[in-house]
C-alpha positions as CSV (number, residue, x, y, z in Angstrom):
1,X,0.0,0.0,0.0
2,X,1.7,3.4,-0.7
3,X,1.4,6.0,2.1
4,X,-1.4,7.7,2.2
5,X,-1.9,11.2,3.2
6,X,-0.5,12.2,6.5
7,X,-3.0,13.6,8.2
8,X,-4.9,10.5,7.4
9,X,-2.6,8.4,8.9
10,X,-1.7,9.7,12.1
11,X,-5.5,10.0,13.1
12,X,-6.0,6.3,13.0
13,X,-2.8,6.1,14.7
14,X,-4.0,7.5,18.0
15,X,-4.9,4.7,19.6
16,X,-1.6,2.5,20.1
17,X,-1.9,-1.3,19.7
18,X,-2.8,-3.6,23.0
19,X,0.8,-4.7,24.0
20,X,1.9,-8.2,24.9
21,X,5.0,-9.4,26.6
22,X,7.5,-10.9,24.6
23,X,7.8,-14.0,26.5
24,X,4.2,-14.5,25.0
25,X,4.9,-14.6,21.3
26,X,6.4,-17.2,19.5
27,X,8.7,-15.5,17.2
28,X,12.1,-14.3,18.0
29,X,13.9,-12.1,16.0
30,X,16.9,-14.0,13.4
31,X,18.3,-11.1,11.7
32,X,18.2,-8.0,10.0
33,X,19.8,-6.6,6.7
34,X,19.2,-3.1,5.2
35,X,20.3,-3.2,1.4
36,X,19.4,-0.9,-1.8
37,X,20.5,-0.8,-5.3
38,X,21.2,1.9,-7.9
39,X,17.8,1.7,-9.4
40,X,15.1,4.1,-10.2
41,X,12.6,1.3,-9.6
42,X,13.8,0.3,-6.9
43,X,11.7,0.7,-3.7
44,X,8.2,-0.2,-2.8
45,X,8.3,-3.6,-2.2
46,X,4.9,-5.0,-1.5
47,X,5.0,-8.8,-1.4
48,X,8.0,-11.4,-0.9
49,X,8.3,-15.0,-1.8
50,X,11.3,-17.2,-0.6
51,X,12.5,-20.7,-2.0
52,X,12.1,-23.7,0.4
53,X,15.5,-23.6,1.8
54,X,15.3,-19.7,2.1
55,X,18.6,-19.0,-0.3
56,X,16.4,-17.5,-3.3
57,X,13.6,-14.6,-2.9
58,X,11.4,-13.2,-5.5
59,X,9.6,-9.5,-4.9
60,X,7.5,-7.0,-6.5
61,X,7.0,-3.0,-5.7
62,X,3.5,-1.4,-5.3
63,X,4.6,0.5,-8.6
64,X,4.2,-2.6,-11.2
65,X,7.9,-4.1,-11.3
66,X,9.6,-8.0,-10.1
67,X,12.8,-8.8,-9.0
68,X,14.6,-12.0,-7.7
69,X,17.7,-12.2,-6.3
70,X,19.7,-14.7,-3.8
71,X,20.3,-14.2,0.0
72,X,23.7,-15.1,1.8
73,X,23.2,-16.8,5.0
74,X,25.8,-17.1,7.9
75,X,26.8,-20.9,9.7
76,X,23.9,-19.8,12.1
77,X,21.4,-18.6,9.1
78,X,21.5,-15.1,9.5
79,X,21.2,-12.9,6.8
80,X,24.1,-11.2,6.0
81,X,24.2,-10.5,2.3
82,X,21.6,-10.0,-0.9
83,X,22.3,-10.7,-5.0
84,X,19.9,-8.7,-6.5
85,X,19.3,-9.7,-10.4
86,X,17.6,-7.0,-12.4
87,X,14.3,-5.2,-11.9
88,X,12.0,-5.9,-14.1
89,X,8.4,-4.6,-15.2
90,X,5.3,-6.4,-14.7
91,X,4.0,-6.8,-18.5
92,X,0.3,-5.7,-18.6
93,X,-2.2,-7.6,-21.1
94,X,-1.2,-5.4,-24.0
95,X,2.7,-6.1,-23.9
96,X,3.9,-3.4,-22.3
97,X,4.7,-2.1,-19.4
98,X,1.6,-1.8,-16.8
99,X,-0.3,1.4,-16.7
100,X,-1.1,4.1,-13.8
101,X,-4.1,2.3,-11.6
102,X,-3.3,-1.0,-13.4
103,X,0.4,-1.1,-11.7
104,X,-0.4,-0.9,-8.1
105,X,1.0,-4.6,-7.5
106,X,0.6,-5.9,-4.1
107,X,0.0,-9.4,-2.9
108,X,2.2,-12.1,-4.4
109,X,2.5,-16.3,-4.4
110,X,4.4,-19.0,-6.6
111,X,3.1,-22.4,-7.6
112,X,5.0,-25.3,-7.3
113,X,5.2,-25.6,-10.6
114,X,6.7,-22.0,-11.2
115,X,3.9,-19.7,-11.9
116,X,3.4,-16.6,-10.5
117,X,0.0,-15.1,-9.3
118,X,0.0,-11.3,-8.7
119,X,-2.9,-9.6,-6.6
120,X,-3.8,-5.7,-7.2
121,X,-5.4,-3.4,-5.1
122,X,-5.8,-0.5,-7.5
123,X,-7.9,-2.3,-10.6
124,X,-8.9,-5.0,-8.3
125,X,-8.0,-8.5,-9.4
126,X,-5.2,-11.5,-9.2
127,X,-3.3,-11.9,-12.8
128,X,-1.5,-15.4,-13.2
129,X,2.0,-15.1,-15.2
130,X,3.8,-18.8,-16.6
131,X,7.0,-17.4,-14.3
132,X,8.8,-14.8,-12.9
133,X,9.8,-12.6,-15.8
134,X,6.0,-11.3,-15.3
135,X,5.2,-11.8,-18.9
136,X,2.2,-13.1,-20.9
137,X,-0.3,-12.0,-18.3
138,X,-3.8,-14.0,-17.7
139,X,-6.2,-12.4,-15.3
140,X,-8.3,-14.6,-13.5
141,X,-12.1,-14.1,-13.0
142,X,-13.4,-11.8,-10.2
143,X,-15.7,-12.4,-7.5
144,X,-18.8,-10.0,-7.6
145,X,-17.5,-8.1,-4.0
146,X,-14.2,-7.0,-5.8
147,X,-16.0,-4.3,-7.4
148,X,-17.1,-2.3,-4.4
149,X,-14.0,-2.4,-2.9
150,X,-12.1,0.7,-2.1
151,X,-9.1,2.8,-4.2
152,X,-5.8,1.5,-2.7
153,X,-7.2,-1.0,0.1
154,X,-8.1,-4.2,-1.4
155,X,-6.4,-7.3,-2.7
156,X,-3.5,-6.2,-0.6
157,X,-2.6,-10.0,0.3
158,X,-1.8,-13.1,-1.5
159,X,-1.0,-17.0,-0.4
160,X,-0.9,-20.2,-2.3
161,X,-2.1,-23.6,-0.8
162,X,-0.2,-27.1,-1.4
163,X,-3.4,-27.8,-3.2
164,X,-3.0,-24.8,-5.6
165,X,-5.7,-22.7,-4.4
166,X,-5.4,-18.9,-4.0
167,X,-6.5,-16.9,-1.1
168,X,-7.0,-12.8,-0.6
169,X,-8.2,-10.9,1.4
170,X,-8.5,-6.8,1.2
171,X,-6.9,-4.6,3.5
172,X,-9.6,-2.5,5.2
173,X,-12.7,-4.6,6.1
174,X,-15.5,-1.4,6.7
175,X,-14.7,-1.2,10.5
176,X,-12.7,-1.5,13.3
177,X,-15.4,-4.4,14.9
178,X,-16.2,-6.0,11.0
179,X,-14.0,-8.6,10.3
180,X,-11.9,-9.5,7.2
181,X,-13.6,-12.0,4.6
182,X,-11.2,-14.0,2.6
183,X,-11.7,-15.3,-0.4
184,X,-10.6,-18.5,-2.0
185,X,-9.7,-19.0,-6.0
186,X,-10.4,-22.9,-6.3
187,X,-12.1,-24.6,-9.3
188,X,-11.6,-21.4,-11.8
189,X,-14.0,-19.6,-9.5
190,X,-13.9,-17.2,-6.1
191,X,-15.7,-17.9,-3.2
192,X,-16.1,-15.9,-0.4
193,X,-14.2,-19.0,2.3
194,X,-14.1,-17.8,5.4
195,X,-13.8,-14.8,8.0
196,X,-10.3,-13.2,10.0
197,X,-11.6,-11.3,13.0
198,X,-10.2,-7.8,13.0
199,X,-8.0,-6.7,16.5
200,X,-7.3,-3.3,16.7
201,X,-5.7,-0.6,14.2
202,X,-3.9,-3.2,12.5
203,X,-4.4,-4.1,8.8
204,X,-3.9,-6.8,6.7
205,X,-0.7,-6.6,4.0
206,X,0.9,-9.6,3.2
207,X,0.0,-13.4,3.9
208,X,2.0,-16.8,3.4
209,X,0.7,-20.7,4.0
210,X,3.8,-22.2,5.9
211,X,5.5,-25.7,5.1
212,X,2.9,-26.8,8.1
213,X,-0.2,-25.6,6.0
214,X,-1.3,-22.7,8.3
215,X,-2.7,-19.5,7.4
216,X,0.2,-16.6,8.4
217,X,-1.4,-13.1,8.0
218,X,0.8,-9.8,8.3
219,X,-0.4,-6.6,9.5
220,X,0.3,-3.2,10.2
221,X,-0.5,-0.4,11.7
222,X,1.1,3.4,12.0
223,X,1.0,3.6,16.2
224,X,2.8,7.1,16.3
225,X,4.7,9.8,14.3
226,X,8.1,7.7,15.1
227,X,7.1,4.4,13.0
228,X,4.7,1.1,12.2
229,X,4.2,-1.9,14.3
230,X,3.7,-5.2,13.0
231,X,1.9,-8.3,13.4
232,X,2.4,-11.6,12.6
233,X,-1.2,-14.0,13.2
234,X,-1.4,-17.2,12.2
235,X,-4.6,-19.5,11.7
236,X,-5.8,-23.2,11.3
237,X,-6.9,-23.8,7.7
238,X,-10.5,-26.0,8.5
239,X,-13.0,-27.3,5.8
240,X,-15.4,-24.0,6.9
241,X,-12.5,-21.8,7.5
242,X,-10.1,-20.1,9.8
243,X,-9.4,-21.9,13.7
244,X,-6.9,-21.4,16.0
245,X,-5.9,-17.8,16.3
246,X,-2.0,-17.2,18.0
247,X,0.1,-14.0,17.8
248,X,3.5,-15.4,16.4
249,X,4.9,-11.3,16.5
250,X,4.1,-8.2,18.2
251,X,6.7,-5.4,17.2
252,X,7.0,-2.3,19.4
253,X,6.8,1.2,17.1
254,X,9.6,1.6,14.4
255,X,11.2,-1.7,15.6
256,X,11.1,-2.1,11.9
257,X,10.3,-0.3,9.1
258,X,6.8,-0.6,6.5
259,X,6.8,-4.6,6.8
260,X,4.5,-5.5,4.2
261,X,5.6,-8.6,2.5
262,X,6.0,-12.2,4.0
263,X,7.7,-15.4,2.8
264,X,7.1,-18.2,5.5
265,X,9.1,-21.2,5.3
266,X,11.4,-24.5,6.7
267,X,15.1,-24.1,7.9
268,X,17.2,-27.0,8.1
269,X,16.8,-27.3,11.9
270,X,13.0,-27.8,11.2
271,X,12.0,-24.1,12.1
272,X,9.6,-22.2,10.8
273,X,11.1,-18.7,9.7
274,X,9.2,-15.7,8.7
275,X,10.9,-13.4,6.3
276,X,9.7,-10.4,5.6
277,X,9.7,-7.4,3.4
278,X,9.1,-3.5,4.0
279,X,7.3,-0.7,1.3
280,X,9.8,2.3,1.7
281,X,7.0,3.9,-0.3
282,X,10.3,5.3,-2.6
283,X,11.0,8.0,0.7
284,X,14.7,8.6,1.4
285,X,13.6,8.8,5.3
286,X,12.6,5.0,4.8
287,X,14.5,1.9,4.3
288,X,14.8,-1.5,2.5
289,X,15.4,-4.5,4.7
290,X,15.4,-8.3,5.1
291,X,13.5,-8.8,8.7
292,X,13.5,-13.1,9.4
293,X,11.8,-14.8,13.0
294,X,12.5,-17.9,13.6
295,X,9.2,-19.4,15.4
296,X,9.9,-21.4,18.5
297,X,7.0,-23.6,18.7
């Protein structure tokens, strides 16, 4: 999601998140790495994707471009170093380049097999591309509530079952007690599959099913003029839905910057790790970093 006004922001940001103790959550902090390259496009990453041994990552900006690179690991597993390949743009259904309101590129997820399914918040919908150069774009069908969804706060989230079917979900739900429906692409149509309660200021902006098939939802929220907090749910995948809310990740304000994508996956000491992504929203006050959990239970 790019920034929006400031104004805005910082009056839904009045009300600071309830707090838990650390000893409570289940994630503990791996490592961090700040990096950039000397790219125009660079900046605005909105959703992350990691191989299953965490060495490869693929990410795309909120301004319609893809990269993939590799990450350099340590003997312990933290990240200490990241090959960037070249930044690409998303191709839109006419061959070129994607247009303003059709570029606003936000929730992402890979198939085993190598495709790539894009979600959009500005022209609402979820475009499926044969593999990461982002070309030869086919969008998939809507579901009927896509349409009323608001300018810059829907399809803001993107995961990709074992099974191959998608789930979304938009990033403001109508209010702070209405919860967040998600919706499930599965037999070339959308359904409307289940509910995520809402809790607090906090909003939905990028989701990942683990290696252990659970739903892993992160949000956000702007809790003062010094920085975001972030939140890291995760949820039971049932036949009727969601089960089995836990808080994996509670970050005090500007711990980190604008997490907004998240790559959940298995090291080789049979953790789960979440590895996550921030928007920098292309400001020279913000920055790009790696930002990995390792989950203890």
């Amino acid at each position: 999601m790019r920034l929006r006004p400031a104004l805005g922001i910082i009056a839904a940001a009045l009300l600071a998140p309830a707090t838990l103790a650390q000893s409570e959550l289940q994630a503990q902090l791996a490592s961090t790495l700040i990096w950039s390259m000397r790219d125009d496009a660079f900046g605005g990453w909105s959703g992350l994707e990691l191989s299953p041994d965490g060495s490869t990552f693929v990410t795309i900006s909120d301004k319609g471009s893809i990269l993939t690179g590799r990450i350099t690991r340590d003997e312990a597993g933290r990240i200490i170093g990241v090959t960037p390949g070249t930044i690409r743009p998303i191709t839109h259904t006419d061959g070129h380049k994607l247009p303003r309101y059709y570029n606003d590129s936000e929730g992402l997820a890979l198939a085993r097999d190598g495709r790539v399914f894009i979600s959009y918040e500005a022209m609402h919908r979820v475009v499926e591309y044969p593999n990461t150069r982002a070309e030869d774009p086919q969008t998939l069908p809507t579901h009927e509530d896509f349409a009323g969804m608001k300018l810059n706060s829907s399809l803001e989230a993107l995961a990709i079952g074992p099974d191959g079917a998608l789930y979304t979900l938009p990033e403001r739900s109508g209010g702070l007690r209405r919860p967040f429906n998600v919706y499930r692409f599965k037999g070339g149509a959308w359904g409307r599959f289940g509910r995520i309660p809402r809790r607090g200021e906090f909003l939905p902006v990028g989701a990942d099913i683990g290696p252990d098939g659970r739903f892993y939802l992160l949000e956000r929220a702007l809790t003062s003029v010094f920085g975001f907090s972030s939140r890291v749910r995760r949820f039971e995948i049932t036949p009727t839905g969601f089960a089995g809310e836990t808080v994996l990740l509670l970050t005090g304000s500007g711990r980190h910057d604008n997490l907004e994508g998240l790559a959940v996956w298995r090291d080789e000491a049979g953790a789960i790790r979440l590895t996550m992504i921030p928007d920098d929203n292309f400001k020279f006050f913000q920055a790009t970093e790696f930002v990995e959990y390792v989950v203890a239970q």
